[in-house]
N, C-alpha and C positions, 0 to 999 in steps of 0.2 A: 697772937703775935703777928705783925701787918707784914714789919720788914722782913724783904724776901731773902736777904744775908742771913738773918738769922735761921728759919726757918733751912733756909740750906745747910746752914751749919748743921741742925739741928738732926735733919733726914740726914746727914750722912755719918752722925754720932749714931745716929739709930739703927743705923746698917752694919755699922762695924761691931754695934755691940751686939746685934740677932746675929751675926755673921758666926762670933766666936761665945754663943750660950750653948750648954745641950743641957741646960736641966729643963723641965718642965716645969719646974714650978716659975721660973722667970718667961719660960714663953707666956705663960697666961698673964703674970706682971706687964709681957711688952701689949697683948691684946687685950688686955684691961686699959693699959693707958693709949694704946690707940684709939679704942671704942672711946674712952674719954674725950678726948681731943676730937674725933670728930662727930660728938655728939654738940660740943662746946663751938665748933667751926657751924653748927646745923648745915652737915652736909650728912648727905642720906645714909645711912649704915646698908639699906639693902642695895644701894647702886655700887656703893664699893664694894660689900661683899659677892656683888653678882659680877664684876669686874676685876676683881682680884685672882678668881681662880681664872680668868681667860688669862691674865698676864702669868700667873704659877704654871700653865700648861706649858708655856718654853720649856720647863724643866721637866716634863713627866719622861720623855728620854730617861734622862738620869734615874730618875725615882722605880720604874721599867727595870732598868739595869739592874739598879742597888736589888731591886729585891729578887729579880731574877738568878742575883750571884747568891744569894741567901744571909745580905743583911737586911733586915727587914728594920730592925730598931736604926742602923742608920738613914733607912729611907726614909722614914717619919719624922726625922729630926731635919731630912735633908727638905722635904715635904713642906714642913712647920717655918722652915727660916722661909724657902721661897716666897708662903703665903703672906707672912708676916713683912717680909720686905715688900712685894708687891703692894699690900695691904698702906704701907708707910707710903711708898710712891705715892700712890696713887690718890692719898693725901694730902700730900704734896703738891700735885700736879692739881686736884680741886679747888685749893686753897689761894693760889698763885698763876696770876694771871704769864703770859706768856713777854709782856715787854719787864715785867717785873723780875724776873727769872731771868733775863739777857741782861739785865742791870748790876744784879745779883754777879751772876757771872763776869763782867767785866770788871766789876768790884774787883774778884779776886783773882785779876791777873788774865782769865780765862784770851787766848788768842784771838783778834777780831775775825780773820775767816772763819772761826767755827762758832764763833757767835752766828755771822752771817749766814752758815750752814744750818746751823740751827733753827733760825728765823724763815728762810725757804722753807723745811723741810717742814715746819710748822704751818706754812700758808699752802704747802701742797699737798698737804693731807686733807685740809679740807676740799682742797678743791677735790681731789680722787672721792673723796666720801661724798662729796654732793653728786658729783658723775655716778656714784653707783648706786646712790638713791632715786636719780632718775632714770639712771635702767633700770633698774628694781620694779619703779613704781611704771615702766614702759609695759615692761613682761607679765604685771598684773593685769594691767590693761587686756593685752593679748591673749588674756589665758592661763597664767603661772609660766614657774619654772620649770622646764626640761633639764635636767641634770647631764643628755646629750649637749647638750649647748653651752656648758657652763665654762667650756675652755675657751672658743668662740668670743663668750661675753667677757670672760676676763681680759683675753685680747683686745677687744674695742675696748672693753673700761680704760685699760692702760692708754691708748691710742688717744681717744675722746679725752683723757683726763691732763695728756700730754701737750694736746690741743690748744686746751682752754689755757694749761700753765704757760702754754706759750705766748697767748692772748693775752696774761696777765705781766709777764716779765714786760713785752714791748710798751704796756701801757705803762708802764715803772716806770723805763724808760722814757717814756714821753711826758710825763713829766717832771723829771732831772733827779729820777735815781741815780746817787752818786757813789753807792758802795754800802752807803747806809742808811737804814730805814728809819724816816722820822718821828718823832715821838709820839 
């Protein structure tokens, strides 16, 4: 499936419907047909499932809790959607490029500031991850990491990464960013 309408369509049938399952035997029906889908996409099954529980960690809070109050079977259901939703995402998100996905969106109505919002927030994350790839690979140079220094370094990553976004917005500008970004 190319177009990215459908495929949205599709991840967010697929949410609603892990959202309100609790049997088991259809959790394994939705991770059957995920593992399908993205064996058929040849996108890596071990990058998403090693990706999948970093985005399921949002929720271990709750999962914490649940079993802390002594439901235990809800927290494995509560556990199982997370994984399964992230697992969909992040399908999703493999699959479908980022102007594809703001297309998608304007498709269906989606407000253009938060398209635009979207689109920033998409070109500032790289730029923060390439900043902290190169501190990363500074502090190797130096020696490793000190775990003293690590507040330090997030402060300048922020700073540095603030920097460069700044660098990039004016050169937008300069040549005749006008609210929206060309194809």
């Amino acid at each position: 499936m190319r177009d990215a309408r459908l495929k949205l369509v599709a991840l967010l049938a697929a949410l609603i419907a892990i959202s309100f399952t609790r049997s088991q035997i259809a959790f394994a029906v939705y991770s059957l047909a995920l593992i399908s889908l993205a064996l058929i996409a040849r996108i890596s099954l071990q990058k998403l499932s090693r990706n999948a529980p970093g985005v399921a960690l949002f929720f271990a809070g709750i999962f914490l809790a649940l079993l802390a109050s002594g439901q235990a079977a809800r927290a494995l259901d509560f556990l199982e959607k997370a994984f399964l939703s992230a697992f969909a995402s992040l399908l999703f998100i493999s699959t479908t490029n980022i102007d594809a996905l703001v297309r998608a969106l304007a498709f269906f109505r989606v407000p253009a500031p938060l398209l635009l919002v979207i689109q920033f927030l998409h070109r500032y994350l790289w730029v923060i991850s390439d900043q902290a790839r190169r501190m990363r690979q500074a502090a190797a140079s130096r020696g490793g990491f000190r775990f003293s220094a690590a507040a330090g370094a997030l402060g300048v990553l922020f700073v540095r990464a603030w920097q460069r976004a700044d660098n990039v917005y004016a050169a937008m500008l300069a040549r005749g960013f006008d609210g929206n970004f060309p194809r």
